[in-house]
C-alpha positions, -999 to 999 in steps of 0.1 A, spaced: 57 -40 -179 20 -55 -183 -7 -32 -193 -23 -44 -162 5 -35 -139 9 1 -153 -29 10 -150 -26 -4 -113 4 16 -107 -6 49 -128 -37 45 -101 -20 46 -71 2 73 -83 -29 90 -90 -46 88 -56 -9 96 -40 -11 131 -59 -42 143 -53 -45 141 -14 -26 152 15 -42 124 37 -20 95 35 -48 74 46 -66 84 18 -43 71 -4 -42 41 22 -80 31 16 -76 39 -24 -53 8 -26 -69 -15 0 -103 -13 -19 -79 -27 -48 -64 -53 -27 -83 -86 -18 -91 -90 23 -60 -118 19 -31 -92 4 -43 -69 29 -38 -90 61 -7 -103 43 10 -69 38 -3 -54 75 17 -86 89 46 -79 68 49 -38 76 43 -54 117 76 -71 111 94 -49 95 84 -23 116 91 -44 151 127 -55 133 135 -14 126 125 -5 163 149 -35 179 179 -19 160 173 14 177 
């Protein structure tokens, strides 16, 4: 694993441990994110969310 992609990831653990507020953690990773990966990964959690809700 990089060096670059454990510091990113030992962040995000970070910020997942030390709050209750999932949104929190949320808006921890977004401000890490460019505006692009952002809108990318909302359309893709969209989709997976509507394909999880037609199998119900």
């Amino acid at each position: 694993m990089s060096l670059e992609t454990e510091t990113l990831l030992r962040t995000i653990l970070y910020q997942l441990k030390m709050t209750d507020d999932i949104e929190d953690a949320r808006e921890a990773v977004e401000v890490m994110c460019s505006e692009e990966t952002v809108a990318y990964v909302e359309k893709k959690a969209a989709q997976s969310k509507t394909r999880k809700e037609t199998k119900k």
